[in-house]
N, C-alpha and C positions, 0 to 999 in steps of 0.2 A: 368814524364807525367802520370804514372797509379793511381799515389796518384790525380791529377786534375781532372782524370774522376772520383776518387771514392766521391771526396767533392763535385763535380758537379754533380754528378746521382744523390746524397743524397741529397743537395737541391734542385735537381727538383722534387724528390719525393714528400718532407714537400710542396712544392710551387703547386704542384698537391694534395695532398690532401686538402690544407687549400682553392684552387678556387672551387674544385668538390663538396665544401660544406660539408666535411669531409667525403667521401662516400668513404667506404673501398670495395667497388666494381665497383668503376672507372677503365672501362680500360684502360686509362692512366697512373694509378697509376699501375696496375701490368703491363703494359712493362716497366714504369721506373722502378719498383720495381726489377721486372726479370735481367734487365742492372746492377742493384746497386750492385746484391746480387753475380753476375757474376763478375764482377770487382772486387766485395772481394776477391773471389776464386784466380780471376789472381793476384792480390795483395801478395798476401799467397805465392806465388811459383814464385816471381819476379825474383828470384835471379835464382835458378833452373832453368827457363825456359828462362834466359836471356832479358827477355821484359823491353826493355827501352819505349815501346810504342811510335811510332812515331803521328807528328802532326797531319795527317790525318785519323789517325784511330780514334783518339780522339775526333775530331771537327763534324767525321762523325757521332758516336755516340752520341755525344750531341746535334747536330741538329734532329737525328732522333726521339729524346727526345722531344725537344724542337717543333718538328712539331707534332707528336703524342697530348702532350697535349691540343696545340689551337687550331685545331681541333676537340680535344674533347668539346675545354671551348665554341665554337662556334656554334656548336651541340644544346649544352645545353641549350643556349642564344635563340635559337628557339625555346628551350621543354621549356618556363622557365614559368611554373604554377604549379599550386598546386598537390601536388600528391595524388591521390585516397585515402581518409580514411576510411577502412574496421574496421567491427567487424569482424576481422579474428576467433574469438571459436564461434560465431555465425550465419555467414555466411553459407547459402544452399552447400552442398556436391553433387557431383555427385557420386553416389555411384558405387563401384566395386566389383563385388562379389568373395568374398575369394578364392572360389576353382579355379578361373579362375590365380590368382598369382600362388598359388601350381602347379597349372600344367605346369605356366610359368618358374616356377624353373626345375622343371624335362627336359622340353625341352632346359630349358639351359645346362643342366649338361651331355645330349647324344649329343650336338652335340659339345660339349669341348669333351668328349667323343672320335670321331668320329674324331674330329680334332688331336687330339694327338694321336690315334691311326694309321693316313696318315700318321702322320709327322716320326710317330716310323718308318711305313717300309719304308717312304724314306731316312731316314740318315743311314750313311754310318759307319757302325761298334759302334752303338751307344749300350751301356747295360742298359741305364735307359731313363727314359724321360727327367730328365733335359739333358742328354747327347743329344738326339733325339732333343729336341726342340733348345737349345745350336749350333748344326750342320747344320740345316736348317738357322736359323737365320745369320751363319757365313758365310753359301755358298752365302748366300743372299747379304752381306755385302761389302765383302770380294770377291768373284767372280762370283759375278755380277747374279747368278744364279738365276732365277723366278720360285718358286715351286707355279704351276697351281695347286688347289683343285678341283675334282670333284665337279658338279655343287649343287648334294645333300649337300654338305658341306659347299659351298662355300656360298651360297646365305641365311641358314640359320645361318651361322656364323656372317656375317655381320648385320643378321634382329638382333642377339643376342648384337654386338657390338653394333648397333643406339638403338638397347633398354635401352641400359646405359647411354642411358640420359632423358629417359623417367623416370625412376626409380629415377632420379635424382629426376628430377624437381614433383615428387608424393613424394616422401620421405620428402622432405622441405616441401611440403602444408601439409603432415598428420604430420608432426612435431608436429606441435603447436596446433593442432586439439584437442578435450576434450579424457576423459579417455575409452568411448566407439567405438574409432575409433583405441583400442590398438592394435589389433589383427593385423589388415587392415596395422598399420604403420609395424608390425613386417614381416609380408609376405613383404611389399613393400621392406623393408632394407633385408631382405635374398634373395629376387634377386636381388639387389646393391649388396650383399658382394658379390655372384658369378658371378656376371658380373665384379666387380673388380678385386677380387683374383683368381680367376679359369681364367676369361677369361686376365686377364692381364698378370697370369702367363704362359699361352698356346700362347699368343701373342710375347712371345720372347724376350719383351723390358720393360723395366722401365718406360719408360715416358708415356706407354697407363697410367698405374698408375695415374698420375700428371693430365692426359687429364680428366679422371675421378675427381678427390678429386678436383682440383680446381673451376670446377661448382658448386661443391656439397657443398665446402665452402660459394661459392658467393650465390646459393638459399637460404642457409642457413641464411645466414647474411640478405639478401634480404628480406623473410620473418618475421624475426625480426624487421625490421623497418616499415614494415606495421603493426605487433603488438603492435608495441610503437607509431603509426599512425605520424612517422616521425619526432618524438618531441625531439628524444635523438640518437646520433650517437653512443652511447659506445658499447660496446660488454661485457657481464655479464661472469662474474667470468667461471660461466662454459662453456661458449663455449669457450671462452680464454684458459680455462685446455685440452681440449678438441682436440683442437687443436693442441698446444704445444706437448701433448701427441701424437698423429699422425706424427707430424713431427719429434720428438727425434726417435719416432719407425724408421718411413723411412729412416732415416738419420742414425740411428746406425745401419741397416739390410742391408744395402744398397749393400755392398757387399755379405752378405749372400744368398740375395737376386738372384743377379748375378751368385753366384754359382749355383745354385737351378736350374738355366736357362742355366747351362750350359756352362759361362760364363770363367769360370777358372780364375779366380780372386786374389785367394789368396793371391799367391806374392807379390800384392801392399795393401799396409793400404788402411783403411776404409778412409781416409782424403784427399789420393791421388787420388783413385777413383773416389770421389764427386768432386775434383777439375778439373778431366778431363770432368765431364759432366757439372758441372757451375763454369768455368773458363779457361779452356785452350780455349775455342772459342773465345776468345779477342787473346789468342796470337796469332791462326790460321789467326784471320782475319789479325792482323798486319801484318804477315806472307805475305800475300796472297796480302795484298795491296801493297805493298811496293816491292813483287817480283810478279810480275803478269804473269799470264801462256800466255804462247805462241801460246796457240792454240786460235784459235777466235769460239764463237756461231752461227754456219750455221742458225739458227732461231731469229729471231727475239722475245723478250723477253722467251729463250732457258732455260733460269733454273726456273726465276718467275713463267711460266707458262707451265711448265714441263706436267704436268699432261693437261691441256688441247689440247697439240701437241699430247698425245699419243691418246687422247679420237677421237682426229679428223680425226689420218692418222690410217687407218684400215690396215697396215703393220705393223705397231709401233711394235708390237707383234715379226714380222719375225725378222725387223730389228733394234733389241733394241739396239745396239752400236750407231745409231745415236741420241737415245733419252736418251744416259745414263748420267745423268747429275747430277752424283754422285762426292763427292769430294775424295782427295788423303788422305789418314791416314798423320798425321804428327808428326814429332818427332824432339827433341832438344837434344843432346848430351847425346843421349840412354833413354831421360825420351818420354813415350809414351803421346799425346797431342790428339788422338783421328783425324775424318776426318769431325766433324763438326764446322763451322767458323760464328753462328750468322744467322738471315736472311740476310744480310747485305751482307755476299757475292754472294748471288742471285743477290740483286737489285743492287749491284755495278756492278758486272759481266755484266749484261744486260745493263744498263743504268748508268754507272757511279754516278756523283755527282746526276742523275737526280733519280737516283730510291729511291728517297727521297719519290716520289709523291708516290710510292706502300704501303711507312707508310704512309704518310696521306690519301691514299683510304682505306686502314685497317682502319685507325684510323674512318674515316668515317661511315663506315660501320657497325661496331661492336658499336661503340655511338650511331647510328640511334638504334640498336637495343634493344639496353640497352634502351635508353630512353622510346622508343613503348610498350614494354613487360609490363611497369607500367601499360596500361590502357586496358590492356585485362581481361577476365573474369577468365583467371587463377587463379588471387591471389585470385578472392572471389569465386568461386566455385571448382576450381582445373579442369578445361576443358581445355584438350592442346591444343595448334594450333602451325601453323607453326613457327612464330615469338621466342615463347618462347624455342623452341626444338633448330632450327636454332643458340639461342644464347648462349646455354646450350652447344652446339658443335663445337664451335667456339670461346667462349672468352678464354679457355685456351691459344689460340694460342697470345695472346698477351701478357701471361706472359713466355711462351714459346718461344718468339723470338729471347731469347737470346741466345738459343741453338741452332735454326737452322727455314730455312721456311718455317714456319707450318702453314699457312693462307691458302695462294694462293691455296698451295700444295692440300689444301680440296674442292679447286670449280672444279672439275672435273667434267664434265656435268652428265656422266653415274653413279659416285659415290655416287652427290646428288640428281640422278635423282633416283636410288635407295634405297638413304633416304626418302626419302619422300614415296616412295610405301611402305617402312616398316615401318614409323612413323602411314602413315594412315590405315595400315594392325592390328598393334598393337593396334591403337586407337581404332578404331572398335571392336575388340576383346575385348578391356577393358571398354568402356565408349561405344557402340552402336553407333549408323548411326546421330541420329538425334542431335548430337553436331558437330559443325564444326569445322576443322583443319587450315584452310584457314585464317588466321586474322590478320592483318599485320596494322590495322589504330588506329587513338588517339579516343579508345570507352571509354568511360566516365563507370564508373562503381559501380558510387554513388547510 
């Protein structure tokens, strides 16, 4: 049965790229993508990990395929006009003045700072940082422990985290910009890499990584076809190297990485490692459908919408065992499988067959967005607004589904109630008062 899902993810991929109009930043095509690439992983350790894959896990994942993309294609069928054709090296800049990045770097790097330095004196017999930050993330994990930051830390930590995607989407528009906006593109990308590597590294996990690179691909690609004003889907030799490069990195660090973090890794190959993070979640989920827990959800959609039960009940805090809606580690005949199972066992857990509809309101969602973002004045003057940030924050999670759910888990009211104060704190800062943030309609930008 794991060989039918992997022929089946694969043609809906080719079957999703060739309706999206070969657009390699359909999110349809990275959650089929994310499913495809996951199912290799499980495929690889079939035997090891015993997966004969049952009917249900299979049918469920390919439905959730299969609704993801017509949704998407339906989307589309509403946007279906011509997209904005820009002289992107010609086009008006809103300018940003240099020193204001420079300083934006420095306050990045005090309050990574600041952050690692909490994290040192609360772990518990730690002699280095990766050890310190390794400890924290594990108490975290593992017993269930919430290390609260003082508020100085905490609230510029986060302005620092949504600014990595403001960086994002400024980094693609001075891309392609002429040779006098070199400087301007090189501050932009030095706070990318330390909002990537510093703060991904201080963040404890791997995947903020992925949350990052994978907007920063899709601006990238994005801006490119407003270059070529739409005429050609390919991807040029060098961003294909480019990439490739980036991902042999990721991929053969991947446990180094983990060390570094604290992670103790060693033990298992670099091969096994990535299998637990894209692929033992199909066997979890088989696992999990097929033996189902015994306890039932006192809340009604209790895991999908986890983070909104907490934002609501102003206890959640006191009494986090009733909101702890964390999964079990799982294990096959001593091979470790990790305690993530897809989003799939959110929407099943809550709503069985039905939490189909939490992919097609993702899928909804993040299309609307995608489509919108064409017809704002971003791409021709580089002026954020909400829409564009919003998607820059968000479409990871649809190639990320395969790992666990990362959509939902993001509408927490207080979360993106405090994106948005730091989006339009930042923006102010960079670009002044008299641009708007706010833009969310099909503006014409011819």
């Amino acid at each position: 049965m794991i060989e039918i899902l992997v022929i089946s993810l694969l043609i809906l991929c080719v079957f999703s790229y060739i309706i999206m109009d070969k657009d390699l930043s359909s999110p349809s095509l990275l959650y089929t993508g994310g499913f495809f690439m996951c199912s290799i992983g499980a495929y690889m350790y079939r035997y090891e990990w015993g997966l004969g894959l049952h009917k249900n896990t299979c049918l469920l994942i390919i439905l959730g395929a299969i609704s993801f993309i017509i949704t998407e294609f339906v989307c589309r069928m509403n946007y279906k006009q011509a997209k904005p054709i820009i002289n992107v090296s010609a086009a008006p800049v809103i300018n940003i003045k240099n020193y204001k990045l420079i300083l934006f770097v420095g306050f990045q790097l005090l309050i990574y700072y600041l952050l690692v330095r909490y994290k040192f004196a609360q772990s518990v017999g730690a002699t280095s940082i990766g050890e310190s930050i390794g400890d924290v993330s594990q108490r975290s994990k593992i017993e269930h422990e919430n290390l609260y930051f003082p508020w100085y830390i905490q609230y510029p930590y986060q302005m620092c985290r949504d600014a990595g995607f403001i960086w994002i989407c400024l980094f693609s528009y001075y891309f392609h910009k002429p040779k006098r906006y070199r400087i301007k593109k090189w501050l932009i990308g030095l706070n990318l890499m330390v909002c990537i590597v510093v703060g991904g590294y201080v963040s404890g996990g791997r995947m903020p990584f992925l949350g990052y690179l994978i907007p920063l691909f899709i601006f990238l690609y994005t801006f490119k076809m407003y270059k070529q004003n739409w005429n050609s889907r390919t991807i040029p030799l060098k961003t294909v190297f480019i990439i490739a490069i980036t991902a042999i990195i990721f991929v053969t660090s991947f446990v180094q990485v983990g060390n570094l973090m604290g992670r103790k890794e060693s033990e298992s190959t670099n091969s096994y490692v990535l299998s637990i993070y894209c692929g033992a979640q199909i066997k979890n989920l088989d696992d999990f459908l097929n033996n189902p827990l015994k306890t039932k959800n006192t809340h009604w959609g209790g895991y999908t919408f986890n983070t909104l039960y907490k934002d609501f009940n102003k206890n959640a805090s006191k009494n986090y065992s009733d909101y702890d809606m964390s999964s079990l580690f799982n294990t096959y005949r001593g091979y470790p499988l990790g305690n993530v199972y897809t989003c799939y066992y959110h929407y099943y857990y809550d709503f069985k067959m039905g939490g189909l509809i939490c992919v097609i309101v993702m899928s909804f969602l993040l299309s609307s967005l995608n489509n919108r973002i064409h017809y704002t004045n971003f791409f021709k003057t580089g002026e954020l607004n909400l829409g564009v940030l919003l998607y820059a924050s968000f479409i990871s999670a649809a190639f990320l589904s395969f790992f666990s759910e990362s959509f939902y888990s993001k509408i927490g009211c207080v979360a993106l109630i405090k994106s948005f104060v730091f989006w339009l704190l930042i923006k102010i800062y960079l670009q002044g008062f008299k641009n708007k943030i706010i833009t969310f309609g099909k503006k014409r930008i011819l």
